[in-house]
C-alpha positions in Angstrom: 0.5 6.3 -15.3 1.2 7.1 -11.5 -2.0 4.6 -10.4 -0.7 1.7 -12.9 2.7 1.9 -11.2 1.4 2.1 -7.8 -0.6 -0.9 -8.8 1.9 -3.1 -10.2 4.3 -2.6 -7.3 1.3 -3.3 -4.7 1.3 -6.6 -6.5 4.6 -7.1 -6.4 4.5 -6.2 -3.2 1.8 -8.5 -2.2 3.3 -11.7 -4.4 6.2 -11.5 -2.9 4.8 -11.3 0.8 3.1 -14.7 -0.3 6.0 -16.4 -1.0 7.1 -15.3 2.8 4.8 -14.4 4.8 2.9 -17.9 6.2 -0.8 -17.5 5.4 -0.9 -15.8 2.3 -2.2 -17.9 -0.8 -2.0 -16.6 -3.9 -2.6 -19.1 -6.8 -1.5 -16.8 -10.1 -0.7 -13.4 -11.1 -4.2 -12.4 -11.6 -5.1 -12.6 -7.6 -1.9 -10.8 -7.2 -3.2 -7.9 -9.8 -6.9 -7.8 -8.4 -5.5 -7.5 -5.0 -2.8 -4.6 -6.0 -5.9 -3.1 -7.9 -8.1 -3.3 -5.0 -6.0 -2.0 -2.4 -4.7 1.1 -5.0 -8.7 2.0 -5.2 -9.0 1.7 -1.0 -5.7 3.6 -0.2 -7.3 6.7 -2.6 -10.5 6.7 -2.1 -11.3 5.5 1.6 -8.1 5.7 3.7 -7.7 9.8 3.2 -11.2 9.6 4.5 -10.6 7.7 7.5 -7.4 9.2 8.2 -9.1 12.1 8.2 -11.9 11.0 10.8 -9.6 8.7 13.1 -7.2 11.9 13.5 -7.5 12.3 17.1 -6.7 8.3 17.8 -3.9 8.3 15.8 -2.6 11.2 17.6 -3.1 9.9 20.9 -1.2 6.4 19.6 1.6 8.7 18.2 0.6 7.5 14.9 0.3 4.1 15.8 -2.9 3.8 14.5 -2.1 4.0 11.2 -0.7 0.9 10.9 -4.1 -0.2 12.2 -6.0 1.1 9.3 -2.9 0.2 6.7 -3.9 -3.5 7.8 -7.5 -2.9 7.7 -6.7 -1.9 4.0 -5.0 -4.7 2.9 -6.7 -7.0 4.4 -9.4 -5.5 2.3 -7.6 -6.1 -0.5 -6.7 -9.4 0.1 -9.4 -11.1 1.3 -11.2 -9.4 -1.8 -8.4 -11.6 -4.0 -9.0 -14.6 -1.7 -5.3 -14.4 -0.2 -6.3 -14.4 2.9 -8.9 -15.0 5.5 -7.4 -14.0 8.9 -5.6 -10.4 9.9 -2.6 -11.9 11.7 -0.5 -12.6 8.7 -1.6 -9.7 7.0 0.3 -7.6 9.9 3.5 -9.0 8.9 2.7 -7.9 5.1 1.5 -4.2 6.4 5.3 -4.2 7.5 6.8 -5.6 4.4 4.9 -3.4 2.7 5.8 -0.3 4.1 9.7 -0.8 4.0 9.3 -2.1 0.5 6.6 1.0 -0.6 7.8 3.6 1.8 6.6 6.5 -0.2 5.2 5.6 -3.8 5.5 9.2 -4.7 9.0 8.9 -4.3 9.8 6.5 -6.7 7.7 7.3 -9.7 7.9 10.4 -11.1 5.3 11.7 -13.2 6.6 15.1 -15.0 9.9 16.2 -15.2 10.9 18.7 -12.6 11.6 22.2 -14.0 15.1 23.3 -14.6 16.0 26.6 -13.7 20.0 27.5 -15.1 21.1 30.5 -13.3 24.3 32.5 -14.2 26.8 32.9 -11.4 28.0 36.4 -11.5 
């Protein structure tokens, strides 16, 4: 149920950078879906890898390299929708989508946290 959500808001996400963010296309919902699909599959299954293996040049950027490979991956995504063909404007939806998706975790919560009632005495 997590993935779904964490879909549907990267297209969301991704639609509404289109609208504007210059040099995004989208013609439909179903670009928007395949490239919130697409870049749900690369951010868990490839970017913990290459976060992983570009550790040291992220930590000499102080981090700024993750934006770097945040782009990479939707750019992935997008491109793979046909949204868009250069990384500039993609750069400016990396940013839109990080204030709008800070932490998906966040914002979807998939079991209920225990409750734990404790008598004052």
């Amino acid at each position: 149920m997590g993935f779904l959500v964490r879909i549907l808001v990267n297209a969301a996400t991704i639609a509404l950078a289109a609208r504007v963010v210059p040099g995004i296309h989208l013609n439909g919902v179903g670009p928007a879906l395949l490239a919130g699909l697409v870049l749900g599959l690369i951010n868990a299954l490839v970017r913990p890898v290459l976060v992983i293996v570009t550790f040291p040049l992220t930590l000499l950027t102080l981090g700024l390299f993750l934006l770097v490979l945040n782009g990479g991956a939707l750019f992935g995504a997008l491109a793979a929708s046909g949204a868009a063909d250069r990384f500039g404007p993609v750069v400016h939806v990396t940013a839109l989508h990080r204030v709008i998706d800070d932490n998906p975790d966040s914002h979807v919560q998939t079991r209920a946290a225990p409750v734990h009632a404790r008598r004052a005495i």
